[in-house]
Structure formats: C-alpha cells, structure tokens
ChimeraX commands (.cxc) that place a marker at each C-alpha (Angstrom):
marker #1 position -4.76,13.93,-9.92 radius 0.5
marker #1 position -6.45,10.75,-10.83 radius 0.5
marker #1 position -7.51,9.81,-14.47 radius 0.5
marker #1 position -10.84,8.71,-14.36 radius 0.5
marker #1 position -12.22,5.62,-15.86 radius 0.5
marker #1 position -15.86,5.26,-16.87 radius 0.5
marker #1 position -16.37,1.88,-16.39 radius 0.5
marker #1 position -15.36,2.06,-12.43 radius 0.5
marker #1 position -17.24,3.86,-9.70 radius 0.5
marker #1 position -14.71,6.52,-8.26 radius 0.5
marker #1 position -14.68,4.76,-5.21 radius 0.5
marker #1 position -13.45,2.05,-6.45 radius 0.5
marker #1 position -10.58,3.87,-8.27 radius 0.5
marker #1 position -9.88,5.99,-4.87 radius 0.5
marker #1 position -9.33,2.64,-3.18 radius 0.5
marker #1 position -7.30,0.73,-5.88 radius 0.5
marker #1 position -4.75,4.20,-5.41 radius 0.5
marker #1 position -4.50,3.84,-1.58 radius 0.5
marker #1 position -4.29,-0.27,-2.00 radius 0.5
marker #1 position -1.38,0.48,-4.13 radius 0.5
marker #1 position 0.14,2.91,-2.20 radius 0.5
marker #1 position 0.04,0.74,0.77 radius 0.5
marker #1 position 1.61,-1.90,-1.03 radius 0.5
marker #1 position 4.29,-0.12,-1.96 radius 0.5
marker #1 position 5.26,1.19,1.47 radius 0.5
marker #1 position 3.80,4.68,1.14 radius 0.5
marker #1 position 1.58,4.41,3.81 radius 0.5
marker #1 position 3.06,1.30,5.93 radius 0.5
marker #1 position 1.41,-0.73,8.67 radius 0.5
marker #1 position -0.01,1.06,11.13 radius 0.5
marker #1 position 0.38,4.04,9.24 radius 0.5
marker #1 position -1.96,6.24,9.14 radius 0.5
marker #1 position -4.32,7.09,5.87 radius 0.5
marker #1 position -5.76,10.07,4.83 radius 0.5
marker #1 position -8.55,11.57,6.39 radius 0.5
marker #1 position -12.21,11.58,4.72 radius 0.5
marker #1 position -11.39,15.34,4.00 radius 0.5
marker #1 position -7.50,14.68,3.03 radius 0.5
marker #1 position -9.53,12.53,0.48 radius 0.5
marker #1 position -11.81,15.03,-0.80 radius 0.5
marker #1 position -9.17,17.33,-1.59 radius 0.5
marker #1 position -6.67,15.24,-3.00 radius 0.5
marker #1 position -9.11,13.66,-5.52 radius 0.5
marker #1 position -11.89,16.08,-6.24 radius 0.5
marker #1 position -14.38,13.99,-4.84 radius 0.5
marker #1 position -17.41,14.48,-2.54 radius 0.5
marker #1 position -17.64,13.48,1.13 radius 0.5
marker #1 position -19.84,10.53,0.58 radius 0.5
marker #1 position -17.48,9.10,-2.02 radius 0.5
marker #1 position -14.70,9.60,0.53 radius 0.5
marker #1 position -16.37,8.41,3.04 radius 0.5
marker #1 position -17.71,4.81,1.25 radius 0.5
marker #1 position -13.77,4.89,0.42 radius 0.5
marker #1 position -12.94,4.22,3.71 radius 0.5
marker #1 position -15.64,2.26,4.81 radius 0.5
marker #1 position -14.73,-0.29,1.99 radius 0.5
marker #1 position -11.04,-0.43,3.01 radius 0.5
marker #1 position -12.60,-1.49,6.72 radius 0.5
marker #1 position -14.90,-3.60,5.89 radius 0.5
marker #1 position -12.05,-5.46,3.49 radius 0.5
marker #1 position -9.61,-5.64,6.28 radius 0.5
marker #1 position -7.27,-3.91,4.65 radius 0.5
marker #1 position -7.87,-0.74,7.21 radius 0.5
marker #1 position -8.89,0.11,10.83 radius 0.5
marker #1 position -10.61,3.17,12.63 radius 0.5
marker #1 position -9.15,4.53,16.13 radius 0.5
marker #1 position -12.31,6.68,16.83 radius 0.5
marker #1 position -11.47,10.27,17.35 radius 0.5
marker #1 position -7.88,9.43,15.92 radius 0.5
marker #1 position -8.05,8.64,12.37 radius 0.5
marker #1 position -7.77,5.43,9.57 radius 0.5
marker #1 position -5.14,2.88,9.83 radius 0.5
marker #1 position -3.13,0.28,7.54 radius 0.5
marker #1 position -4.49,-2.85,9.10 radius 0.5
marker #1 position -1.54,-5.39,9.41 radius 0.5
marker #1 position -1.70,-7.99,6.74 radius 0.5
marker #1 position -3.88,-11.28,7.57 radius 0.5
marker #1 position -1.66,-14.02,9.20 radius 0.5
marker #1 position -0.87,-16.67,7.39 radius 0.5
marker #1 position -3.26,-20.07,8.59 radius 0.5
marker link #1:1,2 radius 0.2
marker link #1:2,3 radius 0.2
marker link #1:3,4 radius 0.2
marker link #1:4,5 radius 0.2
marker link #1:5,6 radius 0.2
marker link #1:6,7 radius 0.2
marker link #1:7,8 radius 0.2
marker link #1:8,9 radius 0.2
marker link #1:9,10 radius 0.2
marker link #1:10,11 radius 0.2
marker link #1:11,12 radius 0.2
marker link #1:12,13 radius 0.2
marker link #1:13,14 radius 0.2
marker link #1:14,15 radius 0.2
marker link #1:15,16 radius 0.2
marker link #1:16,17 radius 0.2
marker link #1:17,18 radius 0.2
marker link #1:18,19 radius 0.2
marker link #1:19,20 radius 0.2
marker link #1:20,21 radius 0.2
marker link #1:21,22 radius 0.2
marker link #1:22,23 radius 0.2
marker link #1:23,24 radius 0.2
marker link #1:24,25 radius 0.2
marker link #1:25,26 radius 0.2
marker link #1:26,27 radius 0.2
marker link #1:27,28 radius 0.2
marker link #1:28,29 radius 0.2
marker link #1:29,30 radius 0.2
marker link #1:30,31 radius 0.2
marker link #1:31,32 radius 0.2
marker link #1:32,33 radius 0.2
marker link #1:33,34 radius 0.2
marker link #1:34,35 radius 0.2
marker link #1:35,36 radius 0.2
marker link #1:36,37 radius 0.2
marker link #1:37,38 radius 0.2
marker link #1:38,39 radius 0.2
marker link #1:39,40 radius 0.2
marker link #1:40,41 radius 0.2
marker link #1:41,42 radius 0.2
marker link #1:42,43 radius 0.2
marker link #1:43,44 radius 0.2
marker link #1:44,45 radius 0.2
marker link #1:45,46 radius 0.2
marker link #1:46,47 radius 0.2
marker link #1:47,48 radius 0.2
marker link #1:48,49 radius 0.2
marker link #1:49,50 radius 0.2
marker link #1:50,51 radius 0.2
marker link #1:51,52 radius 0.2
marker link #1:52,53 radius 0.2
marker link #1:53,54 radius 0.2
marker link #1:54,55 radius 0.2
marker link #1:55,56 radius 0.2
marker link #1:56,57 radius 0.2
marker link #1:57,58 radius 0.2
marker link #1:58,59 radius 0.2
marker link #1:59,60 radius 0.2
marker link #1:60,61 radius 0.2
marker link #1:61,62 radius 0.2
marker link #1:62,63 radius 0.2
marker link #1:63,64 radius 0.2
marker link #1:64,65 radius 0.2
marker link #1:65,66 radius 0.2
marker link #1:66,67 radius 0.2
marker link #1:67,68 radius 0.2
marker link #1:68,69 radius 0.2
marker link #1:69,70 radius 0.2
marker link #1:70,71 radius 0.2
marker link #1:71,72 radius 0.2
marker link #1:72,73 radius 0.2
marker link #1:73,74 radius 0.2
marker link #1:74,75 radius 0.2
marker link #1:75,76 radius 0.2
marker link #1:76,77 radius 0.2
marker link #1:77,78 radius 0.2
marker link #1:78,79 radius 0.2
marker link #1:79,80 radius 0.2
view
C-alpha cells in the first residue's frame, strides 16, 4: 500500500511507483503493466484515477497500448 502525500495528486504518485518499478527491472521492456483494474485494486484508487494513470504514462512515452491486449513498457527513447 502506498503512503499518500497531500501535496501530489494520486495519479501522480501511482505513476512515480510504476516509473520506478520499471526502472528497476520489475516490469522490463515490453513488459506488460498492470491493467486499469490491477490498478484499482492494488492502490485503492478509483477507475478514473487509474485510468488518467495510464494515459499519462502514454502520452509521456514511457508506455504503449496493444488494443484489446493490455499496457506496455515502451522501449527507452534512442539516443540522437
């Protein structure tokens, strides 16, 4: 269970624990994250909250959807 801070929304907090998780090889490239309900359970949080989790990690590149399938660890960016 999470300790929650006051001065960050819990979706931020949500997606600082998966960022770190990924980072240290719990959930690897390609790997695949937990579902929006996986989410709910595991952190007593609402659907919506889940649900902006993972949009966030998409939209941040740090993730990527396979419709139907589930959320992925998106490789890291390549070095320019």
């Amino acid at each position: 269970m999470i300790e929650w801070r006051e001065n960050a929304p819990k979706w931020v907090q949500v997606a600082e624990v998966l960022k770190q998780r990924i980072a240290d090889g719990t959930y690897p490239v390609d790997g695949r994250l937990p579902s929006q309900h996986e989410l709910v359970r595991e952190f007593e949080i609402v659907p919506n909250t889940a649900q902006k989790v993972l949009t966030k990690l998409r939209e941040q590149g740090v993730a990527y959807s396979v419709r139907g399938i589930g959320t992925f660890v998106a490789p890291p960016p390549a070095d320019e």
